[in-house]
TITIKOL-607811 format. One record per residue: y, z, x of N, C-alpha, C in turn. Coordinates in steps of 0.1 Angstrom, whole numbers, padded with zeros to 4 digits, always signed. Layout:
BEGIN
YZXYZXYZX
...
***
This chain:
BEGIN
+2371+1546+2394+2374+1552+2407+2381+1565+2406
+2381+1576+2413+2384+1585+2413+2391+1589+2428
+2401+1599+2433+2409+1601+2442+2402+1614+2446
+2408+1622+2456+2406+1640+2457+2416+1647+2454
+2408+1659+2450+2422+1667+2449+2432+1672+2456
+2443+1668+2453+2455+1670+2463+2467+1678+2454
+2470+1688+2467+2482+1695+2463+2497+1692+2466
+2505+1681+2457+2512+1677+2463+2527+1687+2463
+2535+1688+2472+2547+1690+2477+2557+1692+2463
+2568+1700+2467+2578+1704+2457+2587+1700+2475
+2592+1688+2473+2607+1689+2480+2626+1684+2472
+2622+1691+2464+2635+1684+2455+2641+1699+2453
+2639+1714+2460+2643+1727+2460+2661+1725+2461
+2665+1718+2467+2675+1716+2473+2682+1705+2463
+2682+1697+2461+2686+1686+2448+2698+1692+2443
+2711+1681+2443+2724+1688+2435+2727+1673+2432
+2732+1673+2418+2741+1662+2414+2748+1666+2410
+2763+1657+2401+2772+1666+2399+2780+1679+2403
+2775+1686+2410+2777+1692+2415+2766+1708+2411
+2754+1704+2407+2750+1717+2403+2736+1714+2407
+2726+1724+2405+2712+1725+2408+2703+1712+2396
+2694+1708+2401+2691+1701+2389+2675+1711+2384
+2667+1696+2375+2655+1709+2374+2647+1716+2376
+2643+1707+2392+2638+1709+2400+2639+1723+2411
+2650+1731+2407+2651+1743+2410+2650+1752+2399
+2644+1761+2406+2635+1778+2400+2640+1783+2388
+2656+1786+2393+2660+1792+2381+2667+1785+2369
+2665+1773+2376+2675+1759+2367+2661+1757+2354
+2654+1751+2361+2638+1751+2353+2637+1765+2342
+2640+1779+2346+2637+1790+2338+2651+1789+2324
+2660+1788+2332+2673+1785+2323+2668+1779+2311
+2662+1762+2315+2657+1758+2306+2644+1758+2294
+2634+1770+2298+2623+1773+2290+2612+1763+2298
+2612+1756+2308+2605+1753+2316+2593+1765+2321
+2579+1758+2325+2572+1772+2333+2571+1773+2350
+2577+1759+2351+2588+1760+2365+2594+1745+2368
+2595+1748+2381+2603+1737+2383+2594+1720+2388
+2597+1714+2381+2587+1703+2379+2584+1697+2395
+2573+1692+2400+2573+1684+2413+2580+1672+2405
+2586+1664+2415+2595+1649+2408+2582+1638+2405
+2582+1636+2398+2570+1623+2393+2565+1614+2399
+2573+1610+2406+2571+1593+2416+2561+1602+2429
+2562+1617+2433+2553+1620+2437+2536+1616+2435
+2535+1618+2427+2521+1616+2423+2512+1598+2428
+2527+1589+2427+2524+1577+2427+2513+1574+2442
+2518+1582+2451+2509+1581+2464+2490+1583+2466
+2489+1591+2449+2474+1592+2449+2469+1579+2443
+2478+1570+2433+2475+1557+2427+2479+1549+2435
+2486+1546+2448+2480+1539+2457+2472+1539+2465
+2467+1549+2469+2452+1548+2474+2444+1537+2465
+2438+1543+2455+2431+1533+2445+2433+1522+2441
+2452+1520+2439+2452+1505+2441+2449+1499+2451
+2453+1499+2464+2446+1489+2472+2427+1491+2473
+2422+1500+2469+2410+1498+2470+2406+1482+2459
+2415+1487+2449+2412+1474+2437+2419+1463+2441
+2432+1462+2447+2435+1447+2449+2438+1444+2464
+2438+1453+2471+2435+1452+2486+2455+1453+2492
+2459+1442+2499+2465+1436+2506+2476+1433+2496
+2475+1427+2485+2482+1424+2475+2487+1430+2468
+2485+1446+2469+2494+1453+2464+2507+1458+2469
+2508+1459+2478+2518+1458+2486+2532+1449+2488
+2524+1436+2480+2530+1424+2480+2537+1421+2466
+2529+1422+2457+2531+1423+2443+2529+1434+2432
+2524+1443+2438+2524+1458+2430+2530+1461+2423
+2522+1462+2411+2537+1474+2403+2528+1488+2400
+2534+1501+2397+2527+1512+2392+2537+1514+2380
+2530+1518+2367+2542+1520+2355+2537+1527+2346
+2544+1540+2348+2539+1555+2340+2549+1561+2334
+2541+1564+2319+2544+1573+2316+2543+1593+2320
+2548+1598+2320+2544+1610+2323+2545+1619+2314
+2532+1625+2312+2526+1636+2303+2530+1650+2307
+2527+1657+2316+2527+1669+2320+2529+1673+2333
+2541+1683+2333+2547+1686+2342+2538+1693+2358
+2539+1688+2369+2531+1701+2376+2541+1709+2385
+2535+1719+2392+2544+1727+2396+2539+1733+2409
+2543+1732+2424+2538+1731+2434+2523+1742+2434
+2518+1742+2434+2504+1751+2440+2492+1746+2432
+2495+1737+2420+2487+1728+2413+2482+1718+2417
+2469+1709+2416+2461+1702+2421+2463+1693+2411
+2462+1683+2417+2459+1672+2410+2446+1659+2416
+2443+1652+2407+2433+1637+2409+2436+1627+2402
+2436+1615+2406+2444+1609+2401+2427+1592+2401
+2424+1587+2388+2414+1581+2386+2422+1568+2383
+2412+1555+2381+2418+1540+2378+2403+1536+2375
+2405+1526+2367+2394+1515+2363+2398+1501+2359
+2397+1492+2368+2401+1481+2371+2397+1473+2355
+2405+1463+2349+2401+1457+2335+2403+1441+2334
+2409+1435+2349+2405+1426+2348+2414+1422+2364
+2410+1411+2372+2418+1409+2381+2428+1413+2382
+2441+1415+2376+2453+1417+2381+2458+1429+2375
+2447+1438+2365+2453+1449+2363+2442+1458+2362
+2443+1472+2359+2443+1485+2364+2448+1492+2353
+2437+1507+2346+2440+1514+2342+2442+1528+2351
+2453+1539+2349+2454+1551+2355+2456+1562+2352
+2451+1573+2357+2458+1585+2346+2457+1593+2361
+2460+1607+2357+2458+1617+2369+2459+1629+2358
+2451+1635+2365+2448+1650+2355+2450+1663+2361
+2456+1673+2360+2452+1688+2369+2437+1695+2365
+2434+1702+2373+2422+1714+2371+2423+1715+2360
+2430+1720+2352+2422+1724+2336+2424+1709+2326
+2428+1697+2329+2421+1688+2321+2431+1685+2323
+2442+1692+2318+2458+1683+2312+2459+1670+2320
+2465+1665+2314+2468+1649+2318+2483+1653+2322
+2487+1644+2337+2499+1645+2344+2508+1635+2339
+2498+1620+2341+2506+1606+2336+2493+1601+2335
+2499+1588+2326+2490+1580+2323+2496+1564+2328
+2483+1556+2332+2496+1544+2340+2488+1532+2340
+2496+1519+2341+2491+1508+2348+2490+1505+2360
+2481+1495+2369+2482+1492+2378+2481+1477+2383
+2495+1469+2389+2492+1457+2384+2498+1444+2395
+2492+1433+2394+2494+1425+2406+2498+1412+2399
+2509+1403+2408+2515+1391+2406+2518+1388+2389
+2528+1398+2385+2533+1398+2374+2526+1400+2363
+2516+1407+2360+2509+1411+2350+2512+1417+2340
+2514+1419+2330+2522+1430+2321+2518+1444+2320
+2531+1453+2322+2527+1468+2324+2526+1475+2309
+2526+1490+2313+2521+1501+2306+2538+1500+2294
+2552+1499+2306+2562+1503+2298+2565+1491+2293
+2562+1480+2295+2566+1467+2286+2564+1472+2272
+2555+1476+2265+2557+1478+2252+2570+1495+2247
+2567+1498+2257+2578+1512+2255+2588+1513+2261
+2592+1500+2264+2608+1492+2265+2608+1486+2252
+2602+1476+2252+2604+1467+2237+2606+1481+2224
+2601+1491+2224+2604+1498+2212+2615+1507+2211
+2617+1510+2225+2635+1520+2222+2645+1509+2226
+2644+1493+2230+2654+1483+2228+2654+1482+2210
+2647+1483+2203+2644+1478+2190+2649+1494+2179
+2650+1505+2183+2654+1512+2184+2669+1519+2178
+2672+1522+2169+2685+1528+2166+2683+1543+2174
+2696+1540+2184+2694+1552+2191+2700+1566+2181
+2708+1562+2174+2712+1576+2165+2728+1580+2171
+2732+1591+2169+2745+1596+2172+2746+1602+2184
+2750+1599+2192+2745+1602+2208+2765+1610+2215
+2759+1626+2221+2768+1631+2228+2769+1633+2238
+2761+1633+2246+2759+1630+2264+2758+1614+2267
+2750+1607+2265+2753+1593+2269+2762+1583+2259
+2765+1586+2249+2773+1578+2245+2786+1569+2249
+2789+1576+2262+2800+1566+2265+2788+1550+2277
+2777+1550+2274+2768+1541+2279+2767+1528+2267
+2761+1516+2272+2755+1502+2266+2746+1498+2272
+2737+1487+2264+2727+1484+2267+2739+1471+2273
+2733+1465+2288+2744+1456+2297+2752+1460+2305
+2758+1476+2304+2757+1479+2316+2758+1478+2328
+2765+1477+2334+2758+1479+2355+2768+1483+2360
+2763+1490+2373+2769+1493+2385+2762+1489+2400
+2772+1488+2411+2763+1486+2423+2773+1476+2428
+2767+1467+2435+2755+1475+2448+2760+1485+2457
+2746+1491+2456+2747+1502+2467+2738+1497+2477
+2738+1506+2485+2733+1506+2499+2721+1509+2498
+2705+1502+2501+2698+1506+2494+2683+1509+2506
+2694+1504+2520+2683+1509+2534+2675+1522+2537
+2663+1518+2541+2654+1533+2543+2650+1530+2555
+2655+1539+2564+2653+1543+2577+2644+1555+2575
+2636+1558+2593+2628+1568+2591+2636+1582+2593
+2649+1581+2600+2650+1595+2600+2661+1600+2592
+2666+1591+2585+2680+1596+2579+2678+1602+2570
+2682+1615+2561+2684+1618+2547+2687+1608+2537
+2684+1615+2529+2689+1606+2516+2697+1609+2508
+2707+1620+2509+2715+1624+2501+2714+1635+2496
+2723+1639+2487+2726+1652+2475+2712+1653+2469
+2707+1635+2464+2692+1638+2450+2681+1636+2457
+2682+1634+2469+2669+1633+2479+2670+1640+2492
+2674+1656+2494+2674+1659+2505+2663+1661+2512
+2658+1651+2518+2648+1644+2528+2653+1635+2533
+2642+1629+2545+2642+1617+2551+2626+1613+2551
+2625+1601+2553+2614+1592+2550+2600+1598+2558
+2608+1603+2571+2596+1611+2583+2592+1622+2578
+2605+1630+2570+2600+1645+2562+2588+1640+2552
+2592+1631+2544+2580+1628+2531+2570+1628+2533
+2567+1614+2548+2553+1615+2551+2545+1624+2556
+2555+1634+2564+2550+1646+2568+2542+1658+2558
+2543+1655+2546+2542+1661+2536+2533+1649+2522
+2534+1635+2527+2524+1632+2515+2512+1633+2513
+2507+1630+2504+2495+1638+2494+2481+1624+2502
+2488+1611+2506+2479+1602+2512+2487+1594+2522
+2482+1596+2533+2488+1593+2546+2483+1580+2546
+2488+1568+2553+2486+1558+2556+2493+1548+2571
+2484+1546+2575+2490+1542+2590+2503+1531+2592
+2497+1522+2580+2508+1513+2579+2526+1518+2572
+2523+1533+2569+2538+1536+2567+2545+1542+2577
+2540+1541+2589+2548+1548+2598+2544+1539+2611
+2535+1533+2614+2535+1523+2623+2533+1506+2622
+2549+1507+2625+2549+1490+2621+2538+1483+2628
+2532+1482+2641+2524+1475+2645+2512+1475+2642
+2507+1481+2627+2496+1478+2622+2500+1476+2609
+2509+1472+2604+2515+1462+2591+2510+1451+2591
+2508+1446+2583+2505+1429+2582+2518+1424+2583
+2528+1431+2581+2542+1422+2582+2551+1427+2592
+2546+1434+2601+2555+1437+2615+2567+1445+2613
+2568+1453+2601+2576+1463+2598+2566+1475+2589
+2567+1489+2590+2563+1500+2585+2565+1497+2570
+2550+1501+2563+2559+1493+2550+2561+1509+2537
+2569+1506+2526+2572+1518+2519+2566+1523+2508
+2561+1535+2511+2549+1536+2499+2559+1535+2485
+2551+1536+2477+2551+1531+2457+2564+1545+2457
+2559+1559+2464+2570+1564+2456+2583+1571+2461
+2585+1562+2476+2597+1561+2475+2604+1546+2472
+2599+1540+2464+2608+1526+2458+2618+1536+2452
+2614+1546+2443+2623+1553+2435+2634+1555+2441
+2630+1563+2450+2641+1570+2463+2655+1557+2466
+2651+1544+2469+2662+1536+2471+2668+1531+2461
+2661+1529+2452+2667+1527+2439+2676+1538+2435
+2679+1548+2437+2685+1561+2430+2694+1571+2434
+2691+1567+2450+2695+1582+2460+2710+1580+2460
+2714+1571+2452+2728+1572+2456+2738+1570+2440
+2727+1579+2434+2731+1577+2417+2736+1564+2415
+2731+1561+2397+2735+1552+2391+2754+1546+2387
+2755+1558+2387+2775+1560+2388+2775+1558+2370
+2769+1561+2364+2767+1555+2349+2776+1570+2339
+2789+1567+2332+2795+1575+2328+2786+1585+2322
+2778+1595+2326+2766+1603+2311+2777+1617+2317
+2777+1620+2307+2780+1632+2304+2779+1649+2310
+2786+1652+2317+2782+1666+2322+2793+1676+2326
+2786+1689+2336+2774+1690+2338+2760+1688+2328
+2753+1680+2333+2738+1677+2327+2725+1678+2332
+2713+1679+2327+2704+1681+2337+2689+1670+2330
+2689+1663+2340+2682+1652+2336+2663+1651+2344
+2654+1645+2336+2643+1652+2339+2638+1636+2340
+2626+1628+2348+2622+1616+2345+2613+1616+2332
+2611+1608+2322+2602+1603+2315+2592+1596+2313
+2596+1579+2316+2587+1574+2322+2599+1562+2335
+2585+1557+2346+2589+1552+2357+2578+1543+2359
+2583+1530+2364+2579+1515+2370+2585+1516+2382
+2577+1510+2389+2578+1501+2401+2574+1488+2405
+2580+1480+2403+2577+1469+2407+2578+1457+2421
+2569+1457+2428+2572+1445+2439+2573+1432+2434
+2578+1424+2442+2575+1414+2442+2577+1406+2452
+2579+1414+2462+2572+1409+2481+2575+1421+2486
+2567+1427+2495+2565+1436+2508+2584+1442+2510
+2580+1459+2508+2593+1464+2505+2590+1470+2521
+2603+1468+2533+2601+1472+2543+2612+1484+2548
+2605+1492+2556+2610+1503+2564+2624+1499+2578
+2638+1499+2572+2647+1493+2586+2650+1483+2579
+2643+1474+2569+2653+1465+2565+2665+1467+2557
+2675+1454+2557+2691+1454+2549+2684+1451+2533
+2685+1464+2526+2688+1462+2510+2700+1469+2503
+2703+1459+2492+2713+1466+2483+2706+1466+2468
+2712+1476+2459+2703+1483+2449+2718+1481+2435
+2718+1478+2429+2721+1474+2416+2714+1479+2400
+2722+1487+2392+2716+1495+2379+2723+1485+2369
+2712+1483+2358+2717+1480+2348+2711+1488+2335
+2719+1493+2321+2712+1498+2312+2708+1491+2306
+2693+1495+2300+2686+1484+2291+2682+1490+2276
+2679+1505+2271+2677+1508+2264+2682+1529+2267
+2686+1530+2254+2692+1541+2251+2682+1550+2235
+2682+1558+2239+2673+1572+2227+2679+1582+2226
+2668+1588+2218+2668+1604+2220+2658+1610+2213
+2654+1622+2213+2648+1634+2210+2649+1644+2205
+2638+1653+2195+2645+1667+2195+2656+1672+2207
+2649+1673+2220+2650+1681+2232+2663+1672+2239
+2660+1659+2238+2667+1652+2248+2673+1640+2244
+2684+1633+2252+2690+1621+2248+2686+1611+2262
+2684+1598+2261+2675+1594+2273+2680+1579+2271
+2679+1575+2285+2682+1561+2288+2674+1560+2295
+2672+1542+2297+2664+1532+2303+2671+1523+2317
+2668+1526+2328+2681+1517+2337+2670+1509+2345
+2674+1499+2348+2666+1488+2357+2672+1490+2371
+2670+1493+2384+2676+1492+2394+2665+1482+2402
+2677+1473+2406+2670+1462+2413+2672+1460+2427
+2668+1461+2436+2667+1462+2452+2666+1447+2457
+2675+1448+2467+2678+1429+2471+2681+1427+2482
+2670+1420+2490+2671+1421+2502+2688+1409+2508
+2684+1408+2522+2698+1403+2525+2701+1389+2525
+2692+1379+2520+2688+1369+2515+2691+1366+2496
+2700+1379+2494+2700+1381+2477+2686+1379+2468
+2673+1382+2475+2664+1378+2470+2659+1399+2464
+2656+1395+2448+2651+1407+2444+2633+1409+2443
+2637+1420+2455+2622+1423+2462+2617+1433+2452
+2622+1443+2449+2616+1452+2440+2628+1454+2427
+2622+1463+2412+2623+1465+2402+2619+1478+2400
+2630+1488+2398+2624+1505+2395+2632+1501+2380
+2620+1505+2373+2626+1508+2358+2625+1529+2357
+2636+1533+2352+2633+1542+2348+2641+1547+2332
+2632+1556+2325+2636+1561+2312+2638+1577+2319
+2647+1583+2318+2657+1594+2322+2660+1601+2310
+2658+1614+2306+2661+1625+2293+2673+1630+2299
+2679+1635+2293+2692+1646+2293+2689+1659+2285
+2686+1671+2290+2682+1682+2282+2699+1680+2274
+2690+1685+2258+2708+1687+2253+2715+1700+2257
+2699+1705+2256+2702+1726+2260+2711+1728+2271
+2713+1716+2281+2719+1721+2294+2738+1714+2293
+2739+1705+2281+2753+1702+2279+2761+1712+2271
+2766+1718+2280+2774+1729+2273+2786+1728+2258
+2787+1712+2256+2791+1709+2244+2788+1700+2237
+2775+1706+2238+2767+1698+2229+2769+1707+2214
+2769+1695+2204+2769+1703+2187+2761+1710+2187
+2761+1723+2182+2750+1729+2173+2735+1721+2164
+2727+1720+2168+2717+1712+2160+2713+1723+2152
+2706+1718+2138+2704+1719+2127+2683+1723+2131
+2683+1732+2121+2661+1733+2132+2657+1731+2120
***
């Protein structure tokens, strides 16, 4: 199955943590040797729900996960298509590509607990000697912080790392859908929340996780997981824990679980994310060796 080409949105212009631009802005991105400022990733996820529910209908919504890695950066005026081929009932292969071929991410797509894309690329940086680490090192794998407040209303902002609100997004997503903005065509009598803002509640109110800065942190790879109908207006709270720590030439990177829990303490969804730290942007960072 294949999607259309869609030009999706750069709204992360505005983005400050810590107190500074992240990379998502123009000259933050050039600073870095970037060839611009990246659209945020979990964007893309709204073309792979189209196709998921084509493949498992109703049940994705309910039990979905989407869990990608991401290959290559896009940068607002770029097109993208985003393809899947279903491999057996409960799962789903995915990728999305731009106009000249490059691959954006590459992903699973998956229903009532099936195993994803990043299960094996958790298990290998848990197993993993992270090495000598200067920006995350004051981090552990066990970890946590929270709860936070993890409600999505339609018109409120989201903060410093999401200056939007939920009505701005849709006004601007890449695949509109009726049931995200009118609860009375939900199957569950609430507006329900597309795949990529799980991220958004999971995050908009940072991890609080001691890393090191000023820093400027880029996604790597990202999961979503349901595991019942994530609703628009309802009471959630959002909880991080660290599960695995790296690094890279370029970058030092962690793994955080943020778990979303409705008001029943029941955990409705699962955002796994792996997070880089350019070193280039920690101002005391050692000298590396080329």
């Amino acid at each position: 199955m294949q999607g259309e080409w869609r030009s999706p949105r750069q709204m992360l212009h505005d983005q400050t943590y810590d107190g500074h631009a992240s990379v998502h802005d123009d000259s933050m991105a050039e600073d870095l040797g970037l060839p611009g400022a990246p659209i945020e990733g979990p964007t893309h996820f709204s073309q792979l729900d189209l196709l998921a529910y084509e493949i498992f209908g109703d049940e994705w919504f309910v039990t979905g996960s989407v869990s990608s890695h991401f290959e290559t950066m896009v940068v607002e005026g770029e097109r993208v298509k985003a393809f899947a081929q279903q491999t057996d009932s409960h799962t789903a292969e995915a990728w999305a590509e731009k106009e000249n071929g490059d691959r954006v991410l590459t992903a699973s797509l998956t229903v009532r607990g099936a195993t994803t894309l990043l299960s094996e690329r958790l298990a290998a940086a848990q197993a993993k000697d992270p090495g000598e680490l200067f920006i995350i090192d004051r981090l552990e794998p066990g970890m946590t912080t929270g709860p936070d407040d993890a409600t999505l209303t339609m018109n409120d902002r989201n903060g410093d790392l999401y200056p939007f609100s939920l009505a701005e997004k849709l006004a601007a997503i890449t695949e509109p859908c009726r049931w995200y903005v009118d609860a009375a065509s939900s199957p569950w009598g609430q507006a329900v929340v597309p795949s990529e803002m799980l991220s958004v509640m999971g995050h908009r109110s940072g991890s609080h996780l001691p890393v090191r800065g000023p820093s400027v942190g880029l996604f790597v790879d990202l999961e979503v997981c349901r595991y019942r109908p994530v609703l628009v207006d309802s009471n959630y709270s959002v909880t991080h824990e660290v599960v695995a720590m790296g690094q890279s030439r370029r970058v030092e990177s962690y793994w955080t679980r943020s778990s979303i829990v409705d008001s029943d303490s029941q955990v409705v969804a699962d955002v796994l994310l792996h997070q880089g730290v350019f070193k280039a942007s920690y101002a005391d960072y050692p000298p590396q060796s080329s």
